[in-house]
N, CA, C and O of each residue as an XYZ file, in Angstrom:
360
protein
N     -56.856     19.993     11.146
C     -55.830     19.186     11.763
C     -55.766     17.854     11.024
O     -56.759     17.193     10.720
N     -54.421     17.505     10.746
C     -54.263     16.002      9.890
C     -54.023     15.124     10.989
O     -53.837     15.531     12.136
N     -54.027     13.796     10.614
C     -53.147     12.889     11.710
C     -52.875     12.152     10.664
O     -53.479     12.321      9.605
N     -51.972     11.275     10.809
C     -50.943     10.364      9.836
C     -50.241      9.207     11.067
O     -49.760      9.314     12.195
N     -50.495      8.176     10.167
C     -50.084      6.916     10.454
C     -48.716      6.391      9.672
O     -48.788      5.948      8.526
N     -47.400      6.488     10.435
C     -46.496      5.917      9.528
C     -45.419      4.642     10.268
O     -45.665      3.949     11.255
N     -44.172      4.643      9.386
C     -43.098      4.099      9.994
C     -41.827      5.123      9.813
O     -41.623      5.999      8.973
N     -41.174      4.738     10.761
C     -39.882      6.235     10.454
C     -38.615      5.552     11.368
O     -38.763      5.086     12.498
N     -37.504      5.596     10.708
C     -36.264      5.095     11.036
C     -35.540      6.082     11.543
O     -35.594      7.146     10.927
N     -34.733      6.019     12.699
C     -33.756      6.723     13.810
C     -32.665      6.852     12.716
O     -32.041      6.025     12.051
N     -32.675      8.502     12.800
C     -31.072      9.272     12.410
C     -30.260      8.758     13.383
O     -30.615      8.098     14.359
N     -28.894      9.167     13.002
C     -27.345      8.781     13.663
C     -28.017     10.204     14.604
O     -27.622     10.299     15.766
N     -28.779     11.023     14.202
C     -28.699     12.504     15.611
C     -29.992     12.131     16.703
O     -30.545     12.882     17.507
N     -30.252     10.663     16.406
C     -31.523     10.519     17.208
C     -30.766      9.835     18.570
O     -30.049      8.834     18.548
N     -31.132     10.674     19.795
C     -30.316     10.122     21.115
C     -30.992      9.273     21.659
O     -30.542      9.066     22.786
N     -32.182      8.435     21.351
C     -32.703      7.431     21.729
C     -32.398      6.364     21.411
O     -31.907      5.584     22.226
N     -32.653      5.970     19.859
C     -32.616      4.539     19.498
C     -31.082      4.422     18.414
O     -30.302      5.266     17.972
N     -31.166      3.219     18.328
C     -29.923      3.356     17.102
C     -30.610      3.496     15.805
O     -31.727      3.307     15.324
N     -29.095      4.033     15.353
C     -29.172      4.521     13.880
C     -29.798      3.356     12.601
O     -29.182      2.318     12.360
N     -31.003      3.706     11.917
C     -31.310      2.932     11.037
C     -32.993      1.765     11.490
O     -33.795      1.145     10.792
N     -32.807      2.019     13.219
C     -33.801      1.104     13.870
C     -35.195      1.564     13.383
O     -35.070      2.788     13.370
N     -36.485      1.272     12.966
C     -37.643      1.539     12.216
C     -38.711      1.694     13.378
O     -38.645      0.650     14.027
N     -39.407      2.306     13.779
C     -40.473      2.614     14.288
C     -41.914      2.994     14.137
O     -42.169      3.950     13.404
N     -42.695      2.485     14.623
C     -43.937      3.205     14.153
C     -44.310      4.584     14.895
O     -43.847      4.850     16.004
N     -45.278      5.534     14.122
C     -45.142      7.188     14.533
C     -46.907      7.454     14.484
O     -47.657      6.745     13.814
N     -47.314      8.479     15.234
C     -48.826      8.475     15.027
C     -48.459     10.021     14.871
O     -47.801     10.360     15.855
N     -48.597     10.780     14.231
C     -48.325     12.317     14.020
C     -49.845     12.821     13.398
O     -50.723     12.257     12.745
N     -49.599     14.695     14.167
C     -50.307     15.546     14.420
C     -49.980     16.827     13.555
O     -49.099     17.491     14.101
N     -50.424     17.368     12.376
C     -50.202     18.706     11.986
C     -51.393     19.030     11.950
O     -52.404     18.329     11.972
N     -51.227     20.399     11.880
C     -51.555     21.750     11.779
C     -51.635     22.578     11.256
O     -51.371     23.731     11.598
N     -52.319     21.884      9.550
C     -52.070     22.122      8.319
C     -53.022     22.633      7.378
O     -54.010     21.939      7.620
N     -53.342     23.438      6.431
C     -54.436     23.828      5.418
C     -54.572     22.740      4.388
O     -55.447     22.799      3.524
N     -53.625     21.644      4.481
C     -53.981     20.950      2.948
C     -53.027     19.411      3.624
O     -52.282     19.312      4.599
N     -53.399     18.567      2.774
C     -52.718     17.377      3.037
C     -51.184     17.109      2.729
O     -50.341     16.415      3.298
N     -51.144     17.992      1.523
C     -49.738     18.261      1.270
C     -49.028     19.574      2.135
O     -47.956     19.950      1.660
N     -49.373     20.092      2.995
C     -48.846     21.285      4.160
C     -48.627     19.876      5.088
O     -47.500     19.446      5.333
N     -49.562     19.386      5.447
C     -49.024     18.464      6.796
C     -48.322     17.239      6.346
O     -48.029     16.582      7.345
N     -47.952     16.688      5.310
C     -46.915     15.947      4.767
C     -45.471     16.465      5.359
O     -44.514     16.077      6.028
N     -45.920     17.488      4.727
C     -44.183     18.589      4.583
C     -43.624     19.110      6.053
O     -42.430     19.285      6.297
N     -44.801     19.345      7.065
C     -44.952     19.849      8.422
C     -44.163     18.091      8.774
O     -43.001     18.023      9.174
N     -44.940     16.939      8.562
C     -44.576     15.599      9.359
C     -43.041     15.428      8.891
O     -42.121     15.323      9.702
N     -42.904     15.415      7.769
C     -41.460     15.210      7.229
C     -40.757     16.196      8.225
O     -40.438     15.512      9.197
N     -40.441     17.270      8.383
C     -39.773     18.381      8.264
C     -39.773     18.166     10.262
O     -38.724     18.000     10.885
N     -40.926     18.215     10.818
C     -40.508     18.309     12.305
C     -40.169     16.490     12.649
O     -39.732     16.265     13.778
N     -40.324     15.535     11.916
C     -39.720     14.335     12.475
C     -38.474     14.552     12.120
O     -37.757     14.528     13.121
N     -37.934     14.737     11.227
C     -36.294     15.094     11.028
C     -35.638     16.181     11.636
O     -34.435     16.356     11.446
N     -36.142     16.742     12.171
C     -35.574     18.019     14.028
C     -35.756     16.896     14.929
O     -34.978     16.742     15.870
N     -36.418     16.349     14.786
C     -36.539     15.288     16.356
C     -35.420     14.066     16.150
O     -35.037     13.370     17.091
N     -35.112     13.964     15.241
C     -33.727     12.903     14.841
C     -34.278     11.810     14.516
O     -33.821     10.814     15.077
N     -35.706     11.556     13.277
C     -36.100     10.785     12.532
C     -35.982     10.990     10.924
O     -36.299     12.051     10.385
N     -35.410      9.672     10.100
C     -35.397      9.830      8.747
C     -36.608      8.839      7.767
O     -37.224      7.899      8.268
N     -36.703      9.096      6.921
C     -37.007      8.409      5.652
C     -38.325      7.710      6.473
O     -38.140      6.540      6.807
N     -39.677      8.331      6.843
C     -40.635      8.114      6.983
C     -41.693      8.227      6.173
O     -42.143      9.176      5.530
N     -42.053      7.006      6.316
C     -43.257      6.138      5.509
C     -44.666      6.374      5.857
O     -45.170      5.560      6.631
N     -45.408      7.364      5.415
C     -46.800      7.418      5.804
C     -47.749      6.580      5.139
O     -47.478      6.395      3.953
N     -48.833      5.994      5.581
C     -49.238      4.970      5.319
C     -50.657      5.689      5.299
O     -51.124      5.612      4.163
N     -51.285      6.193      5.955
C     -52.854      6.275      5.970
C     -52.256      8.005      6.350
O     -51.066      8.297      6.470
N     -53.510      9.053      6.496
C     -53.210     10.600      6.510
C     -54.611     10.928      6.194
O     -55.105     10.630      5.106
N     -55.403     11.670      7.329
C     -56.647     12.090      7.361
C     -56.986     13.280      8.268
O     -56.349     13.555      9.285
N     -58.024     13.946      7.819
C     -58.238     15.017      8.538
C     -59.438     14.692      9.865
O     -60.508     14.088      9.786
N     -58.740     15.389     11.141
C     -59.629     15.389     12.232
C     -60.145     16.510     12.940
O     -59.350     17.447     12.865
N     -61.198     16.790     13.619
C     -61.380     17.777     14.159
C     -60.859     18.286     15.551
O     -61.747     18.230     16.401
N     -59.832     18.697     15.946
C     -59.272     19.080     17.047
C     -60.592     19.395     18.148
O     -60.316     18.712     19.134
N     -61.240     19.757     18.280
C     -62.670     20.193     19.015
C     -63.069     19.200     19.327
O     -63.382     19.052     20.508
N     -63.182     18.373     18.614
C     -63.899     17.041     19.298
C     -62.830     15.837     19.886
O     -63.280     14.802     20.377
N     -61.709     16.038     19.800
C     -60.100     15.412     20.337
C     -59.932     16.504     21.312
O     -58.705     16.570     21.231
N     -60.263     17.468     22.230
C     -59.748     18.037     23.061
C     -59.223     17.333     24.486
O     -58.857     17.962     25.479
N     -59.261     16.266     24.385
C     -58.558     14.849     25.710
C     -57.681     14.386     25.625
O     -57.050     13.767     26.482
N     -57.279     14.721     23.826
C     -55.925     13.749     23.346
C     -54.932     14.979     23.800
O     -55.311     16.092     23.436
N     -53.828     14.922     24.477
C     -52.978     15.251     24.706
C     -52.081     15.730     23.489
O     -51.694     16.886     23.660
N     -51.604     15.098     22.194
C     -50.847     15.106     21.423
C     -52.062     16.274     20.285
O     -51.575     17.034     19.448
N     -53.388     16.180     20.484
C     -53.828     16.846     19.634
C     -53.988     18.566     20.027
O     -54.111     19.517     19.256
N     -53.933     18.535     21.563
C     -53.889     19.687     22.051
C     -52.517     20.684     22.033
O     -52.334     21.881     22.256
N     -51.490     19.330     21.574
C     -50.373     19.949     21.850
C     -50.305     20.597     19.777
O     -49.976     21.730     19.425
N     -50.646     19.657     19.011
C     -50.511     20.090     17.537
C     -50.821     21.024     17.577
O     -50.110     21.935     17.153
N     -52.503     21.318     18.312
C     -53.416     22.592     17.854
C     -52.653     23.568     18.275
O     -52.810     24.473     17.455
N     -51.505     24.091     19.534
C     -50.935     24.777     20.003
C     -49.818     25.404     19.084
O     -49.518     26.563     18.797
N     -49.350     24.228     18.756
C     -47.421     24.582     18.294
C     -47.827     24.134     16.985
O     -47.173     24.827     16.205
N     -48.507     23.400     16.374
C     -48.784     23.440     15.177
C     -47.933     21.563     14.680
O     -47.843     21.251     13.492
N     -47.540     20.811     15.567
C     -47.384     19.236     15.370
C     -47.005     18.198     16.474
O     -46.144     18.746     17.161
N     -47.142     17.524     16.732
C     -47.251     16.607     17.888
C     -47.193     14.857     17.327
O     -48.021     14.225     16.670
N     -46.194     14.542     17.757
C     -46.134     13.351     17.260
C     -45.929     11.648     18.670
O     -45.457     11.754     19.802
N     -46.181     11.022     18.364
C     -46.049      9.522     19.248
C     -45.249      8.887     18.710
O     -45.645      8.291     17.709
N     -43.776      8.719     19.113
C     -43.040      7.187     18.351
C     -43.046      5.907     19.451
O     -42.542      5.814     20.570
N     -43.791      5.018     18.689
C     -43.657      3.511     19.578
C     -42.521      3.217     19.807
O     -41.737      3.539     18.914
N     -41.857      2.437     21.162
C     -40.737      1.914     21.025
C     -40.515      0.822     20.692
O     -39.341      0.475     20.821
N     -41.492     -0.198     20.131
C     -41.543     -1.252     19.157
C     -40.968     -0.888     18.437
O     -41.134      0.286     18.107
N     -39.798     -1.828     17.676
C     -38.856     -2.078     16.446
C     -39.901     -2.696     15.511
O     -40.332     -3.838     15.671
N     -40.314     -1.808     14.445
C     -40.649     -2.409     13.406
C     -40.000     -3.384     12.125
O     -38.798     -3.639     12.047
N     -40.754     -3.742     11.408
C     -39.950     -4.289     10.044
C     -40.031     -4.022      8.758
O     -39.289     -4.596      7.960
């Protein structure tokens, strides 16, 4: 299991925030390699109506010993799980 620390800006298809607004994201894959959960974070934040996200830090954790975190139980399941702050970043 990866987790990744980024920033990620609201698509025009994101029904929450406006278009272009920057956020910070704490994301969850479910990946064999660092470059699988890159492509997994890219790929399911842009279904959720996020663009052009900035990962900043990206490390591997052990789901087994996170079995409390909610978001990690949900990765280990469906295979990604993500947190967007509603802080406007810069």
């Amino acid at each position: 299991m990866y987790i990744a620390l980024g920033k990620v800006k609201a698509s025009k298809e994101n029904g929450k925030y406006p278009e272009g607004e920057k956020h910070a994201f704490l994301a969850y894959a479910k990946a064999a390699s660092h470059d699988e959960a890159e492509q997994i974070i890219v790929k399911e934040l842009a279904v959720a109506g996020w663009a052009f996200p900035e990962i900043s830090k990206i490390g591997v954790i052990d789901p087994d010993q996170n079995k409390e975190d909610e978001s990690v139980r949900n990765a280990n399941e469906v295979g990604f799980s993500a947190v967007i702050y509603s802080g406007v970043e810069q």
